[in-house]
N, C-alpha and C positions, 0 to 999 in steps of 0.2 A: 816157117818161123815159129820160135816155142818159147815158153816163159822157162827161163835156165832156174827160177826158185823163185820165195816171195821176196828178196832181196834185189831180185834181176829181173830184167826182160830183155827181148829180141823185139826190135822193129823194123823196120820200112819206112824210108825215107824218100823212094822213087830212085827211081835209073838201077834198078835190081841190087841195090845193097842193103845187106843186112847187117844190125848191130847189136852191138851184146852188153849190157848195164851192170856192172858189176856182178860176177859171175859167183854163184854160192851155190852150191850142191850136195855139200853134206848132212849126213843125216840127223837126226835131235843128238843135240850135246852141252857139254861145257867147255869155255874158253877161257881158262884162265889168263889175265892180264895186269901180272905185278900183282900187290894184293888185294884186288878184285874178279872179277869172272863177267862173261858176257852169257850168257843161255839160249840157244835157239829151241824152241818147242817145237819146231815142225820142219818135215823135208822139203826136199824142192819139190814144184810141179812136176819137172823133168829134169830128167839125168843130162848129164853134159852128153852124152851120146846121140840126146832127140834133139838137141837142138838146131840140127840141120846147120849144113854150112855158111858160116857164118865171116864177112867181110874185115870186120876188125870186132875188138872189145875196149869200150870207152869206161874208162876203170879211175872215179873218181879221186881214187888211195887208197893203199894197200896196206896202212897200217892198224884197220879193226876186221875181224872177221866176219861180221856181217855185211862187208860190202866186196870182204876176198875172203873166200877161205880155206881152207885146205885142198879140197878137190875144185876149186878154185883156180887157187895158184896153179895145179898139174894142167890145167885147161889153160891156162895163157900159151904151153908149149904148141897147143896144137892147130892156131890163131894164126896167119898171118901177117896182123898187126893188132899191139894192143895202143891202145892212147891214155898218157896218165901225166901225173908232175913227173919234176926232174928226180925229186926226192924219191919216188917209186922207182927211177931208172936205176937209180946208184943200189938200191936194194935187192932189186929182181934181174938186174942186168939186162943184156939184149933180149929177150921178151920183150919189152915195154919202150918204146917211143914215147919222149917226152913232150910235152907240148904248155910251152908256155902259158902263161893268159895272154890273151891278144895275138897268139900264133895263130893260122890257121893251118889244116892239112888238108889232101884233096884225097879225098877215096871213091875212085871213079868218076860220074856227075858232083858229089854230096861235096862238100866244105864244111869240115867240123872246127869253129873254134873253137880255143880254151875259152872260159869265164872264171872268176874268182868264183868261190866258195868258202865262205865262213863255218864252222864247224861248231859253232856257239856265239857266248857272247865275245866281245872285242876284247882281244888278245888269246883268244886260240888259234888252233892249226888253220891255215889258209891251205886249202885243195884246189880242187875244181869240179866245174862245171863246164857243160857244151851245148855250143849252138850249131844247128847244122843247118844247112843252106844252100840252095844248084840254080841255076837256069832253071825255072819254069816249074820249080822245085816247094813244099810250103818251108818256111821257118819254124825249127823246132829246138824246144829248149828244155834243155835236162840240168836240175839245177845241182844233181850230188847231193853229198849232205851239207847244205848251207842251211841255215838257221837267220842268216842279215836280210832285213826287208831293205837295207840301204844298198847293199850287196844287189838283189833285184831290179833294183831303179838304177842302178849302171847298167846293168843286162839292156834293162826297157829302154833307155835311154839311147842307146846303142843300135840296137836291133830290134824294138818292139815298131809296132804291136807284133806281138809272134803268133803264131799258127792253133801251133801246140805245146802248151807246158807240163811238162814231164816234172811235179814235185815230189821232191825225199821227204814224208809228211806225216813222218808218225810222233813228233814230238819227243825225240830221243832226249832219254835222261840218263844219269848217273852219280852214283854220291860222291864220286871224285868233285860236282861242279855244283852240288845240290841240286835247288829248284831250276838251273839255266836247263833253258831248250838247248840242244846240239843239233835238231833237224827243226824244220818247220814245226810248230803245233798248226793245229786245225783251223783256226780263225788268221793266224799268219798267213797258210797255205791261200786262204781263200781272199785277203788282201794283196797276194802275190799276183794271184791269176785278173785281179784290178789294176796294177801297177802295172805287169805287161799286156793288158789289154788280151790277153789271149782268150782265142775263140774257143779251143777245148782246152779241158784238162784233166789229166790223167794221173791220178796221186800213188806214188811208187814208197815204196819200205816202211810201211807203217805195221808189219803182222811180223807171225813167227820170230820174233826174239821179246825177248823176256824185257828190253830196257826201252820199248816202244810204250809213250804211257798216252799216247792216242790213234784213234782207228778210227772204221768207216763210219760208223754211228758219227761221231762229233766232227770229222770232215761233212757228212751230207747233209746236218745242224747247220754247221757254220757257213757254207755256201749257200744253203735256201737263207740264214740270218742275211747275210748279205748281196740277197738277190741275185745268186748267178748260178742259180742251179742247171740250167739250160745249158750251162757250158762243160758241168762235171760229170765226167764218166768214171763209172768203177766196175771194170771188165772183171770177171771169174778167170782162174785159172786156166792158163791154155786159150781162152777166149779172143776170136778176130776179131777188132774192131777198125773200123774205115771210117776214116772223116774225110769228106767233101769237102776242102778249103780255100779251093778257086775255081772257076770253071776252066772244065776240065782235066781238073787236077786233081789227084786224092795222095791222101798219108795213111797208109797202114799201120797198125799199132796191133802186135800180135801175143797175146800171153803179157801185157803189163797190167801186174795185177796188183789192186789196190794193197797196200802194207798198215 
């Protein structure tokens, strides 16, 4: 299992499946969108080719390119199953299995449900997020780009404490929305992993594009400010890491790499 770029990762969930985080792979560019542009500054870790076979791709939405993008999209063909809204279905056609909020799906042991996902403040695009879950399995939660601490506390509220949280945490901005967060900022991020109680945490999409206006620096601030440094991990590219989250039990977490 390999980090598909800084926007993605592959994990390990137990019962030998593998999953793919919104898949980015192309190389530094511009995105123009209406008249604005998105900027990636840096490639993936690895090519859609390393990322070894992989079970489904949990694809929060498909409509910015840092979470899909060009050789992105050609990788959903070679998947067979991706998990996204309905609104991605109607766009990408059969590629993409939609999944409600509150649906679940079964991919092998794993249970992936939809969660909401807020994409800023109150009245933007609603996505998703997922929680995935088996017999004997930990609970793990990947939040997308949500930006709602209330959005969270349904999650918690629902399914916590969870295992492992997977946040979108680089504090996305843009001057379409001015100063509004569209992902986690850093002290967000680090009240999230309070709210659900979660044992580890592993902060995804905060590097390589130009509209992330926080990173690891002010993530690993804002968790020692609020005492839970012991729970935050921030793996290197390509990097395995294994948490121990029940006896024994483990969750692998391979190439998700701090953003």
């Amino acid at each position: 299992m390999r980090s598909g770029g800084r926007a993605a990762g592959t994990r390990s969930v137990g019962g030998g499946v593998r999953l793919l985080t919104d898949p980015t792979f192309d190389a530094p560019g511009d995105y123009p969108m209406g008249d604005r542009r998105l900027v990636k500054t840096a490639g993936p870790a690895l090519t859609a080719d390393e990322t070894g076979a992989v079970g489904a791709v949990l694809l929060s939405h498909d409509q910015h390119p840092d979470n899909l993008d060009r050789a992105g999209r050609a990788y959903l063909g070679r998947v067979p199953l991706a998990l996204s809204t309905a609104a991605a279905r109607e766009r990408l056609g059969p590629s993409v299995t939609a999944l409600p909020n509150g649906e679940t799906y079964e991919i092998g042991a794993v249970r992936v449900t939809g969660v909401r996902a807020q994409h800023g403040p109150d009245g933007t695009d609603h996505l998703t997020g997922f929680v995935l879950r088996g017999e004997g399995l930990p609970t793990v939660y990947v939040s997308g780009d949500n930006a709602s601490l209330d959005v969270v506390r349904e999650v918690a509220g629902r399914f916590g404490p969870v295992d492992v949280a997977v946040l979108f945490a680089g504090g996305a901005r843009t001057p379409l929305l001015g100063d509004a967060y569209l992902t986690l900022p850093s002290a967000a991020a680090a009240e999230a992993a309070r709210i659900l109680g979660a044992r580890h945490v592993v902060p995804l999409h905060f590097g390589h594009w130009g509209h992330f206006s926080q990173g690891p620096d002010t993530v690993v601030d804002a968790f020692a400010e609020a005492g839970l440094s012991e729970r935050l991990h921030l793996p290197a590219a390509g990097e395995t890491i294994t948490f121990q989250v029940s006896s024994g039990d483990a969750v692998g977490l391979d190439g998700i790499v701090a953003q």
